[in-house]
C-alpha positions as CSV (number, residue, x, y, z in Angstrom):
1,X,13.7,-5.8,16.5
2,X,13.7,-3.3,13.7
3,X,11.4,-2.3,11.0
4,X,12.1,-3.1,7.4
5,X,13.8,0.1,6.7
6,X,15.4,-0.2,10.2
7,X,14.3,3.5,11.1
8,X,12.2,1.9,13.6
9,X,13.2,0.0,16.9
10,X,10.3,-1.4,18.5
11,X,9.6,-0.9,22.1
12,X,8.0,-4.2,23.0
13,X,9.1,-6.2,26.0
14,X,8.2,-9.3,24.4
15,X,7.7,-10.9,20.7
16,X,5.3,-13.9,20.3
17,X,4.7,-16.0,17.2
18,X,1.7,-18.0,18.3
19,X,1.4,-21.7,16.4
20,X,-2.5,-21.8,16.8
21,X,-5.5,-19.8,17.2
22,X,-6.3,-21.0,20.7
23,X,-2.6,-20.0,21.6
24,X,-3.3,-16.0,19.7
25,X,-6.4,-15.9,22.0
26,X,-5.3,-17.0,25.3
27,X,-1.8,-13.9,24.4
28,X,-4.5,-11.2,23.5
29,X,-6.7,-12.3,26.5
30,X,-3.8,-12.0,29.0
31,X,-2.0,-8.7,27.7
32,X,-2.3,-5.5,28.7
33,X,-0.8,-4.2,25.3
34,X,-1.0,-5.7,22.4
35,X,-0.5,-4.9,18.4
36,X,0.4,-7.0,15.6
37,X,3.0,-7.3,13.7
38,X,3.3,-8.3,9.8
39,X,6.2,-8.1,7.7
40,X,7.4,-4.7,8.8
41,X,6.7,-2.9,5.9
42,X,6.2,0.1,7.5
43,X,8.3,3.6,8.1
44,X,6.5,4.8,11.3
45,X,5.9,3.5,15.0
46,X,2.1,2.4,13.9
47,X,3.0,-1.3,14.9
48,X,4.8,-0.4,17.8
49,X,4.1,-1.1,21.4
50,X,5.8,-1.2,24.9
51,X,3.8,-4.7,25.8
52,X,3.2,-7.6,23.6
53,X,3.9,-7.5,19.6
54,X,2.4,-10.4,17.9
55,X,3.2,-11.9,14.4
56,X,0.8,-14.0,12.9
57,X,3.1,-15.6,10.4
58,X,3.1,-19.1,13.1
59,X,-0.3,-19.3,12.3
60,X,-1.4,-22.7,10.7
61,X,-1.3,-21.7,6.9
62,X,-4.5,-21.0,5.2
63,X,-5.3,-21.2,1.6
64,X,-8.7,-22.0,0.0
65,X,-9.4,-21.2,-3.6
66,X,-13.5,-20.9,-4.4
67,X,-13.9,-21.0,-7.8
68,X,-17.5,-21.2,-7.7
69,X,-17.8,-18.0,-5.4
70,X,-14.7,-16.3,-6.5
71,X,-12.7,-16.0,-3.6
72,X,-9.7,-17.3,-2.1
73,X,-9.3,-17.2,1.8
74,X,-5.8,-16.8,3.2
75,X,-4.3,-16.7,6.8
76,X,-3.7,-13.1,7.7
77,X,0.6,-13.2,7.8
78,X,0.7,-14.9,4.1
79,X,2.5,-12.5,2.0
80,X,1.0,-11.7,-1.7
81,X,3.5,-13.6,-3.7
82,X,3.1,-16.9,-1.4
83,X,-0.2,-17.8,-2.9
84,X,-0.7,-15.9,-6.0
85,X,1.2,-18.8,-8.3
86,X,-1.5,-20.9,-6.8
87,X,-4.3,-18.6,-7.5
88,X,-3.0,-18.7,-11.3
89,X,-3.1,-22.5,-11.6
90,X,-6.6,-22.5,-10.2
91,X,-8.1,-20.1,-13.7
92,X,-8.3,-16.9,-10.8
93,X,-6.7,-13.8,-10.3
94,X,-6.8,-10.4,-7.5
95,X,-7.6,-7.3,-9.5
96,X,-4.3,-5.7,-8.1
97,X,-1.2,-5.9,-6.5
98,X,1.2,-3.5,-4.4
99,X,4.9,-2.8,-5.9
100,X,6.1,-5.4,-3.6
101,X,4.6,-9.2,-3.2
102,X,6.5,-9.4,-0.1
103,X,4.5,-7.8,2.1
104,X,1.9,-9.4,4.0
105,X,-1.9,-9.6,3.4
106,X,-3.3,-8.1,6.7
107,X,-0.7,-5.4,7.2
108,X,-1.3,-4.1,3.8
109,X,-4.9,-4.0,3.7
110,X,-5.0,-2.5,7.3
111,X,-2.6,0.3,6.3
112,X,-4.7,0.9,2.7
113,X,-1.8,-0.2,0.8
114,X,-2.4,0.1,-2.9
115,X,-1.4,-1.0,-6.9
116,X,-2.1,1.2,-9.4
117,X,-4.8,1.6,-11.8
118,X,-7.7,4.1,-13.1
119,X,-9.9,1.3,-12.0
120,X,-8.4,-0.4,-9.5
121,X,-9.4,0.1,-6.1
122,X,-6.4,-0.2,-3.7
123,X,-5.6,-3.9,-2.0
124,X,-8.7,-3.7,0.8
125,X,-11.3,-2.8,-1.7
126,X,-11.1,-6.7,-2.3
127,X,-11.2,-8.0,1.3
128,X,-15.0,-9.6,1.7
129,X,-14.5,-11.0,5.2
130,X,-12.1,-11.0,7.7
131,X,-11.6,-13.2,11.3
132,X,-10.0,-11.3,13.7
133,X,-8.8,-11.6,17.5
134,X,-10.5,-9.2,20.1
135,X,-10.0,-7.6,23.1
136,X,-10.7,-10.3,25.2
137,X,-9.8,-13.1,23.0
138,X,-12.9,-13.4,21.5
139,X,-13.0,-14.7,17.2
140,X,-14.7,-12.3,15.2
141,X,-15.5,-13.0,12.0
142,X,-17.5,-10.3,9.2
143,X,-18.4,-10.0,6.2
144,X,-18.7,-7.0,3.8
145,X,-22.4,-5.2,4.7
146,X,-22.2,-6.3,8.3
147,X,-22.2,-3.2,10.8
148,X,-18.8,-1.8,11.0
149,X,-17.5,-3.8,8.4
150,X,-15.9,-0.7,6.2
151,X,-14.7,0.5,9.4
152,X,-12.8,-3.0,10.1
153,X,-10.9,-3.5,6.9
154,X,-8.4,-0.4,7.0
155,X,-7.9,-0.3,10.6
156,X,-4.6,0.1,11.7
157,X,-4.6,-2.9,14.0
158,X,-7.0,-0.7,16.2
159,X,-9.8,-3.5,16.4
160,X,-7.4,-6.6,17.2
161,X,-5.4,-9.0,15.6
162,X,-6.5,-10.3,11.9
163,X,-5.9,-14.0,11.8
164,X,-7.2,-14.7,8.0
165,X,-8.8,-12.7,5.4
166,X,-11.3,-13.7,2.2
167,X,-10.6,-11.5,-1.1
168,X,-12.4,-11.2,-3.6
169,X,-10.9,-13.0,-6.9
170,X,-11.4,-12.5,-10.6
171,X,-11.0,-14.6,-13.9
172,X,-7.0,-14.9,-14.7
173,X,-5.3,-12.5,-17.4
174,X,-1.9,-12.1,-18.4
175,X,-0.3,-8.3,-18.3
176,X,2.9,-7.1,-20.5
177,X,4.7,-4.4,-19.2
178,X,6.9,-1.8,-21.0
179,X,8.9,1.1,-19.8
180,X,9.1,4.5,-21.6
181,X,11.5,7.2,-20.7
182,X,12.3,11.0,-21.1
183,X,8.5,12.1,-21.0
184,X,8.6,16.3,-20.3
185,X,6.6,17.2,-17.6
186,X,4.8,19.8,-19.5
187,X,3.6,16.9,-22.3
188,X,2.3,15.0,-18.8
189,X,0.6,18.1,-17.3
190,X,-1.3,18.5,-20.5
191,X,-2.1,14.3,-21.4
192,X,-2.3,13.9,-17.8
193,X,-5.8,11.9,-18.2
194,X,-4.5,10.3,-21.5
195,X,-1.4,8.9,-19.7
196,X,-2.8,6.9,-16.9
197,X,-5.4,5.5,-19.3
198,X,-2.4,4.3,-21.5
199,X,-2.5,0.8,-19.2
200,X,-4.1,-1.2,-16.9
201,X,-1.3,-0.3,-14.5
202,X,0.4,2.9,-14.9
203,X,3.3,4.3,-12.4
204,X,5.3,7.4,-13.3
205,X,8.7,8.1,-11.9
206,X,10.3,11.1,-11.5
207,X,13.5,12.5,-9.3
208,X,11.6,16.1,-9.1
209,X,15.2,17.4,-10.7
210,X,14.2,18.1,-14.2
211,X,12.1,19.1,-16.4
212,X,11.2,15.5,-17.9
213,X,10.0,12.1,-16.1
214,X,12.5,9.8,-15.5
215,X,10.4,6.5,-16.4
216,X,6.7,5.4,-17.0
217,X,6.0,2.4,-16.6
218,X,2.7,0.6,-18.6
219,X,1.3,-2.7,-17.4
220,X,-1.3,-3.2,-20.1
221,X,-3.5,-6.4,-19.4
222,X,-3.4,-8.5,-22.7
223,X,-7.1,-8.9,-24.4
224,X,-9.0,-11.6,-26.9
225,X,-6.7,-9.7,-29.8
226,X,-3.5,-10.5,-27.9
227,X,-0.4,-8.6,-27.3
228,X,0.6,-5.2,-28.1
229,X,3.2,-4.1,-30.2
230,X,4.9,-1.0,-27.7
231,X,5.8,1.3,-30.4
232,X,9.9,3.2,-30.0
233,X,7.9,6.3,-29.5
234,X,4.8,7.6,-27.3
235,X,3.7,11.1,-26.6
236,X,7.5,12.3,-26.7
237,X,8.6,9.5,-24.7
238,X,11.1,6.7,-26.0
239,X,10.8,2.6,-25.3
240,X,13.6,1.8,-22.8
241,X,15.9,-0.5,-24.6
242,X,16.5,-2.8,-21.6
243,X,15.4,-3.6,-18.3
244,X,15.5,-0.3,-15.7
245,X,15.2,0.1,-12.2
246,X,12.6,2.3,-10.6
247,X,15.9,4.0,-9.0
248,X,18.5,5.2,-11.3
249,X,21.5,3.5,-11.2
250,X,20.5,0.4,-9.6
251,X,20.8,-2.8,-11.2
252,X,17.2,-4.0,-12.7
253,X,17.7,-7.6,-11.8
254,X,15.2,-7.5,-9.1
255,X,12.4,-6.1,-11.3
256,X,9.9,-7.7,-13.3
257,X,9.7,-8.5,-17.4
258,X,9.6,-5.1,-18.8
259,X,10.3,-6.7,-22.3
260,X,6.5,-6.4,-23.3
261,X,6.3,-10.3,-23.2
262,X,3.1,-11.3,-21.8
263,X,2.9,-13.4,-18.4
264,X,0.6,-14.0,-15.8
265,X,-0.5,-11.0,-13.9
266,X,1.0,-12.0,-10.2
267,X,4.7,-11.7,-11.9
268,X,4.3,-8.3,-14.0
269,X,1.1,-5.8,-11.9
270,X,4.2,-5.7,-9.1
271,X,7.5,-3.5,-9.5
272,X,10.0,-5.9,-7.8
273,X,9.7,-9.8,-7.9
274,X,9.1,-12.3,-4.7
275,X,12.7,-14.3,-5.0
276,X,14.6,-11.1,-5.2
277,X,14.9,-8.6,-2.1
278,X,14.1,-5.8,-3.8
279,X,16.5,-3.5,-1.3
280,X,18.4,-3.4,1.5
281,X,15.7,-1.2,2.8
282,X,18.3,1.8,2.7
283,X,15.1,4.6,2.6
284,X,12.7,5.8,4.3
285,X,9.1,6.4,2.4
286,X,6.2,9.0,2.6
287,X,2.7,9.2,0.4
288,X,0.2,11.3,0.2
289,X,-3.3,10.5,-2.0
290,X,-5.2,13.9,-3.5
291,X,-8.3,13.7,-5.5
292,X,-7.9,13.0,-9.0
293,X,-9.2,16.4,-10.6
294,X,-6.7,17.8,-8.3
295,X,-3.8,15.6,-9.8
296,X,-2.1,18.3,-12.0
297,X,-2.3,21.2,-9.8
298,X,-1.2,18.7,-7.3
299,X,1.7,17.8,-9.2
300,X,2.3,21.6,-10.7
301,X,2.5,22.6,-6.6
302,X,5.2,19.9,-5.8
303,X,7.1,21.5,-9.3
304,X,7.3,24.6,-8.0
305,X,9.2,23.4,-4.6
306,X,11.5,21.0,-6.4
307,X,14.6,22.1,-5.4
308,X,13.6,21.6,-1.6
309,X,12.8,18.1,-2.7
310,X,15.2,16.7,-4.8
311,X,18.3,16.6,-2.5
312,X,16.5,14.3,-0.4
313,X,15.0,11.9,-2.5
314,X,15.7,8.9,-4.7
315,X,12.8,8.6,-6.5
316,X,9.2,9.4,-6.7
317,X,6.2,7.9,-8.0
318,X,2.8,8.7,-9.4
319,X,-0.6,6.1,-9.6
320,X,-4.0,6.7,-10.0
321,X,-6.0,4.3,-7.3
322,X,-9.8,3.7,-7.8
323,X,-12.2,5.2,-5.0
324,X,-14.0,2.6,-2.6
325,X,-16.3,3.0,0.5
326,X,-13.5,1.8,3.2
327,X,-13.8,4.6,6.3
328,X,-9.8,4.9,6.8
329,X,-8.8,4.4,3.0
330,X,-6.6,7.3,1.9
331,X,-9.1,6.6,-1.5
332,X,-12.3,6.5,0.9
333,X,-15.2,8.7,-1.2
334,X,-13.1,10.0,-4.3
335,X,-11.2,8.9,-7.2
336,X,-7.2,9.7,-5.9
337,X,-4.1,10.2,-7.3
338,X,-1.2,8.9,-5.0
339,X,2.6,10.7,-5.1
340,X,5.0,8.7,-3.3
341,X,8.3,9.3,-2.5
342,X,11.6,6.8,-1.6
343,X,13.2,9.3,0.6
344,X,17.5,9.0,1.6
345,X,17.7,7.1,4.5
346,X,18.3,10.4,6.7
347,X,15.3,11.7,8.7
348,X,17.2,15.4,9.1
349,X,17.8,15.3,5.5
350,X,14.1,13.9,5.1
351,X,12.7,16.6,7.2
352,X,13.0,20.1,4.6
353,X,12.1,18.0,2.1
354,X,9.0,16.3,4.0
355,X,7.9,19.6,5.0
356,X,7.9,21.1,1.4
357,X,5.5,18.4,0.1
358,X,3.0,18.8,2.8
359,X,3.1,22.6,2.2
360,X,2.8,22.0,-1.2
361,X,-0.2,19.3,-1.1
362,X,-1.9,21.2,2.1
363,X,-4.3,23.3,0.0
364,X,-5.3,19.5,-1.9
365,X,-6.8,18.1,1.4
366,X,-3.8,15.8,0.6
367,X,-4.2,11.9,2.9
368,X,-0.8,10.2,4.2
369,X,-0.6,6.5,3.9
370,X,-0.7,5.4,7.3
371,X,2.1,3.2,7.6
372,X,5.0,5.4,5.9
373,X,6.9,8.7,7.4
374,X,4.5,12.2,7.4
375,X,3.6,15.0,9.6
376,X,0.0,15.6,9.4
377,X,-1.4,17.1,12.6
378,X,-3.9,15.2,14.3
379,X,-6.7,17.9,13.8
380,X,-5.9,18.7,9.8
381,X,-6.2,14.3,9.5
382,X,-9.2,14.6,11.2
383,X,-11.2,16.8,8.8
384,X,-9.7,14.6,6.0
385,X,-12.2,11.6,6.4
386,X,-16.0,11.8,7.1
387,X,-16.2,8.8,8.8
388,X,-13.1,9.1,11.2
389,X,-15.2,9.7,13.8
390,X,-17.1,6.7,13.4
391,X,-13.8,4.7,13.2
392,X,-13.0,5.8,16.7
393,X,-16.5,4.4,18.0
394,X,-16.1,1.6,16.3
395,X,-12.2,1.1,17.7
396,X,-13.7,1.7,21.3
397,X,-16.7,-0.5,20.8
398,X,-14.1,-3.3,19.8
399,X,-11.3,-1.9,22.7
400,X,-12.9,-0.1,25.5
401,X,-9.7,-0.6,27.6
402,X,-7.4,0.5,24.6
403,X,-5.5,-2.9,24.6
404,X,-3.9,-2.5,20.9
405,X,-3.9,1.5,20.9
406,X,-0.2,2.6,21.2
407,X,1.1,6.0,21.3
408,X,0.8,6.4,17.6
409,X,-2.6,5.5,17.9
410,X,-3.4,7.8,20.7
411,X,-1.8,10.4,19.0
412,X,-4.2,10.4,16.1
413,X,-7.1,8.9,17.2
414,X,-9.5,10.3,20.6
415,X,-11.0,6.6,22.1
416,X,-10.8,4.9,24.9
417,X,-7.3,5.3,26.8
């Protein structure tokens, strides 16, 4: 088996997809090894393991819509886009959604996977309780103020396997999206703040080989006055006059409305849409979260080393993501700015290019998303999060015998074995 990007083979001896709960407990309980898998979303060996890897996606489905509370429960290997329709139809909404509504519910929230949005906290922020297989094959179920429960949302699959999760929902809305092109960096440097307050939902794309962004993309959620009118020009940016493609060059079909037409908010806040793969996973993907007063210095230090970027990247993106109180969320304790990059799918081509960015974003105590490609040292990740060493209490508390710690985990993490 191979990851979605297939720069990963995993190492397990044996894959399970377990058609009941009973059946998940009785694995866990017998295995010496264990991690789960979801839809393989990620660009690193964090899911790997030489024993048992589990996908929950066999799991009896689960899908219960509380208006009245406003909530809607879901098994834990549902991907986004296979119950937000439903979510629609029932008056409700999530605040926010990843790029891609393929991915699935518990592997993005454990990884801190993230929309966009000055205040939008990333895809955990909205997990209120979560059920989860232990150690021993023991249920656990919390809820958000229990002990440990910040610790237990983002975490890396280190407590043991998530079975179903309860989000938080809000009132429905409709978003219209629009695409603006040829920004010059120095105009974004100096609106910065004005620019990713333009829309709900802001991204801004940019191959890092000129002086101008390549595309910014404005998800503005439709109020009591209705739509907008997206004039041609904005801050010295033009309206695109057709559909784009994050990536230049590559056809748009897969991509949401960008006409500015309203429509519900499940099929605009993501880039890519659920019936269309939105690549051949030909990349490889690194991001790295700073704090938002740090943004423009941030994106001024990754200027400056350009030209050891750019031959190895396709495109990169910029999002502002709300801070929340979740111990391993790249947005834990500060309001963050995330710059993403869709790498070439060559790791020695990667690797100059990788190694410029963390240089550059070093001196901006700059957080890796977990699950994508980076080179943080163990020690500098460490002093990045002031509750990390409460997660790895918490992750031997749950897993004294270190069960679903693999050698990623080991690497980065001192608990247990």
């Amino acid at each position: 088996m191979r990851n979605w990007a297939g720069n990963v083979t995993f190492g397990a001896e044996r894959v399970h997809t377990p058609s009941s709960l009973d059946e998940l407990s009785e694995l866990v309980a017998a295995g010496s090894a264990v991690r789960a898998l979801g839809t393989g979303h990620s660009f690193n060996t964090i899911a790997d393991t030489r024993g048992t890897l589990v996908s929950v996606a066999g799991l009896p489905r689960v899908l219960e819509i509380d208006g009245e509370a406003g909530t809607v429960t879901v098994s834990a290997g549902l991907r986004f886009g296979d119950f937000t329709t439903a979510l629609h139809r029932a008056g409700l909404a999530l605040h926010n959604l990843g790029s891609l509504p393929h991915i699935s519910v518990a592997g993005a929230c454990a990884t801190g996977t993230h929309g966009s949005g000055n205040g939008n906290g990333n895809l955990a922020s909205a997990v209120r309780a979560l059920e989860l297989v232990t150690a021993d094959g023991s249920v656990v179920r919390l809820r958000r103020g229990d002990p440990g429960f910040d610790g237990a949302v983002v975490s890396l699959g280190a407590l043991g396997v998530v079975t179903r999760l309860t989000l938080d929902a809000v009132p429905a809305y409709d978003i219209q999206q629009s695409v603006y092109e040829g920004m010059a960096h120095d105009r974004l440097r100096d609106r910065f703040d004005e620019v990713m307050a333009a829309a709900y939902s802001v991204s801004v794309f940019t191959d890092w080989r000129a002086d101008r962004v390549t595309r910014i993309w404005l998800k503005r959620r439709v109020g009591a006055d209705g739509p907008q009118t997206a004039p041609p020009q904005w801050l010295g940016a033009t309206l695109a006059d057709g559909p784009r493609h994050p990536v230049p060059g590559v056809p748009p079909e897969y991509c949401t409305d960008q006409s500015g037409r309203p429509g519900p908010w499940h099929a605009r806040l993501p880039h890519f849409r659920l019936e269309f793969t939105p690549s051949n996973g030909d990349e490889l993907q690194s991001e790295y979260f700073v704090a938002r007063g740090d943004a423009v210095a941030a994106f001024d230090a990754l200027d400056r080393v350009r030209e050891r970027i750019a031959p190895a990247v396709q495109i990169g993106e910029i999002r502002t993501v709300a801070a929340d109180g979740l111990w391993l969320s790249p947005a834990h304790g500060r309001e963050a700015v995330a710059f993403h990059f869709t790498w070439v799918p060559d790791e020695e081509a990667v690797a100059p290019a990788l190694r410029a960015v963390e240089e550059a974003l070093a001196p901006f105590d700059a957080r890796p998303h977990w699950g994508k490609v980076f080179r943080t040292d163990p020690e500098t990740l460490r002093g990045l999060y002031g509750r990390y060493a409460d997660f790895e209490r918490l992750a031997g508390e749950y897993d004294p015998a270190g069960k679903f710690r693999n050698d990623w985990m080991r690497r980065y993490f001192r608990t247990g074995r």
